[in-house]
N, C-alpha and C positions, 0 to 999 in steps of 0.2 A: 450237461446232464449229470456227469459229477458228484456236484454238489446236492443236486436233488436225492441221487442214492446216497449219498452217506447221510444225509437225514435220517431216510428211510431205514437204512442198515440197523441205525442205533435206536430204532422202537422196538421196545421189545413184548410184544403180542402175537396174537394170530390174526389180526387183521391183514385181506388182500393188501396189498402195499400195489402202488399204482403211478406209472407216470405217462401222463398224456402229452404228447410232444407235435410240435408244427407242423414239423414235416411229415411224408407220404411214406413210412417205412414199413416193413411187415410186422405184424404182431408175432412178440415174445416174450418170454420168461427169462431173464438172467441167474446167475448163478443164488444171487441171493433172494431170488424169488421173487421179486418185482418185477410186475407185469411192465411191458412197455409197448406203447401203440401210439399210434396216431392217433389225432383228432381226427378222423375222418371215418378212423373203424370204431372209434366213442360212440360217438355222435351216430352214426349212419345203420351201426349194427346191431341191432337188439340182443344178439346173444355173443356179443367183444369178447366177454367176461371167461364165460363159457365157453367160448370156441380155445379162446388159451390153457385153460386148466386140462381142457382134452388132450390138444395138442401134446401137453406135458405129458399128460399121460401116456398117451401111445410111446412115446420116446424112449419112455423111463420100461416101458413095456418091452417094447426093443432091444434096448440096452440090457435085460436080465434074460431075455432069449440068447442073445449071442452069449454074455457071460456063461452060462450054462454050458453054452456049445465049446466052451473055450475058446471064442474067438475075442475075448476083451482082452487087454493087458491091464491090470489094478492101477496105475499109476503111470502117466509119463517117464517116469524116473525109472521103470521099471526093465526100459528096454535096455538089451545088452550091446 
């Protein structure tokens, strides 16, 4: 899979960027914003697309409630 994201990595647009993979695995989003799913939630789900960019959403939703609350640390690198 790899190889399909550095493809992906180095267009540079706003198109969904997408890899459809064999196996049974959860739908998600990677750091570089390539969606990744199975063939099976493509093909079977009317709304694949869409249920991921939600997902993202809520997360990223998540992630700036706790920041607020002070419970993120900024960085990895950041711990003492």
């Amino acid at each position: 899979m790899n190889q399909e994201q550095e493809s992906l990595v180095h267009v540079p647009d706003s198109f969904k960027k997408i890899i459809i993979t064999s196996t049974n695995s959860p739908l998600w989003r990677n750091e570089q914003g390539i969606t990744i799913m199975s063939i099976y939630d493509f093909l079977l789900n009317d709304n694949s697309l869409e249920s991921c960019l939600s997902k993202m959403c809520d997360a990223v939703a998540q992630i700036m409630r706790l920041a607020q609350q002070g419970q993120i640390i900024e960085r990895p690198g950041d711990i003492a």
